[in-house]
C-alpha positions in Angstrom: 238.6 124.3 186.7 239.6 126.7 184.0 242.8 125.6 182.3 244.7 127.6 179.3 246.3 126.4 176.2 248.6 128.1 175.0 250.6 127.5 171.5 253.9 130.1 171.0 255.2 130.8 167.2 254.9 128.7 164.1 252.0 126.5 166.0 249.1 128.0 163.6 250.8 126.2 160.8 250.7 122.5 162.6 249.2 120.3 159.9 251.6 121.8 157.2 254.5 122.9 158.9 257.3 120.0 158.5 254.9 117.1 158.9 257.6 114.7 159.3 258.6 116.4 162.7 254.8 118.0 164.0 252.3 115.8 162.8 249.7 116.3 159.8 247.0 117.5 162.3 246.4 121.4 163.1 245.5 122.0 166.7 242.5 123.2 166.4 241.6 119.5 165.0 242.7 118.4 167.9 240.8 120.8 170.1 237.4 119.2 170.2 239.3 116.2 171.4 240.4 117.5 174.2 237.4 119.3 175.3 235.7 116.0 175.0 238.0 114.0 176.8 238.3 116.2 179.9 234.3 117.6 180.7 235.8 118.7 184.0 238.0 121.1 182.8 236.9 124.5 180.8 239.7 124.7 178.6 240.7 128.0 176.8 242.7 127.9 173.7 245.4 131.0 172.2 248.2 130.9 170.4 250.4 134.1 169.4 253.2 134.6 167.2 254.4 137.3 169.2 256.3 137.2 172.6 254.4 139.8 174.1 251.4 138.1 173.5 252.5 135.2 174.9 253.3 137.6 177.8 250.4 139.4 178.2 247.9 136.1 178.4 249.8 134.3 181.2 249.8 137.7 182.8 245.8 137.9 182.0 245.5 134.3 183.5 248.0 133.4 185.4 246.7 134.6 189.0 243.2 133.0 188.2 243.5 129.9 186.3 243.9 126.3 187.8 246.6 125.7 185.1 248.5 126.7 181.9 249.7 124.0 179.5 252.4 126.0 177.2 254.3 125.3 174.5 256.6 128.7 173.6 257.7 126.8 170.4 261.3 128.4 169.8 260.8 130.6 172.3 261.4 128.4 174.8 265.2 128.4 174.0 265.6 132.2 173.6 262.9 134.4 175.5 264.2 135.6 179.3 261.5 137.7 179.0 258.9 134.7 178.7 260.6 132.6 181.2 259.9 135.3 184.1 256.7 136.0 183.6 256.5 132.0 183.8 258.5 132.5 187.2 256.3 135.5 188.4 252.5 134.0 187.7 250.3 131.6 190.6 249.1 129.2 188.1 251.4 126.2 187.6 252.4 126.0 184.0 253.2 122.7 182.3 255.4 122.9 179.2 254.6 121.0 175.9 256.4 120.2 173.0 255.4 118.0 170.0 259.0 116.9 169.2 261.5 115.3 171.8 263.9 118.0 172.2 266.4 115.5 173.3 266.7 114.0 169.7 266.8 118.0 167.9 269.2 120.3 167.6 271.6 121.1 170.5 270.0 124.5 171.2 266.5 123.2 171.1 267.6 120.9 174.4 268.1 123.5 176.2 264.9 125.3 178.1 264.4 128.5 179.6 261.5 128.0 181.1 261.4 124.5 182.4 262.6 125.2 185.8 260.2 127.4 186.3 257.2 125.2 185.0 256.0 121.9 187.2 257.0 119.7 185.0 257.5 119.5 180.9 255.9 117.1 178.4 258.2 116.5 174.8 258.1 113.8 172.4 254.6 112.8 171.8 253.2 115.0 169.3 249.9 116.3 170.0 249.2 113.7 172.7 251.6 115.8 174.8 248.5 118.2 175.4 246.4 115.0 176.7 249.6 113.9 179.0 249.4 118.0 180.3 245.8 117.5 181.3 245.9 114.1 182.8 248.1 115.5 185.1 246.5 118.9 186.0 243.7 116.3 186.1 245.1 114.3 189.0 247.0 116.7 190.5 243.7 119.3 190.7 246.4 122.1 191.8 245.5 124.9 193.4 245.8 128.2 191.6 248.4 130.0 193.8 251.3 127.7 196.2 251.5 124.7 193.8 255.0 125.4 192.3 257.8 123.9 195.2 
């Protein structure tokens, strides 16, 4: 089962970007962690700073994978344009977030995309990756159909 994940804006700097909120580990520490905790998976790892990119790899994948585990970062709370291609792929998406968005700003509890993702992970720093794939994990979804 080929699963993607996916990091939006600022997520290359985890490990030095405000600590006290995202953790002192970069993701691609974390990576190898992941990869050895779920053999049955072949997980694929981007990030882009860019909202096209973003775009353009769930539109790459998103008819063909088994799953997408995404965190948009900030653009989760602004992008429209990220949210529907969300809406239009197969794939069922499940959205990440290291902090809880409930406890942040007022604008960062409010998500674009969630209703079109099955379900959304916040609050548990990098572990909200593991939580993602435990899920996909159980759930072995389909690629297209999954989404109610």
């Amino acid at each position: 089962m080929k699963i993607l994940l996916l990091n939006g804006p600022n997520l290359n700097l985890l490990g030095r970007r405000e600590p006290g909120i995202y953790g002192t580990r970069s993701f691609e520490d974390f990576l190898p962690e992941l990869v050895e905790a779920f053999p049955q998976f072949e997980l694929e790892y981007a990030q882009s700073n860019h909202e096209g990119g973003l775009i353009d790899k769930l539109h790459e994948v998103g008819f063909s994978y088994h799953g997408i585990v995404l965190n948009a970062g900030g653009f989760t709370h602004t992008s429209v344009a990220l949210a529907d291609a969300v809406a239009a792929i197969g794939s069922p998406v499940i959205e990440v977030h290291l902090s809880n968005l409930h406890a942040r700003e007022e604008f960062r509890q409010r998500s674009l995309l969630g209703r079109h993702c099955a379900g959304s992970i916040s609050g548990f720093g990098l572990e909200s990756y593991r939580l993602a794939l435990h899920y996909l994990d159980g759930q072995r979804p389909k690629r297209m159909g999954f989404r109610v």
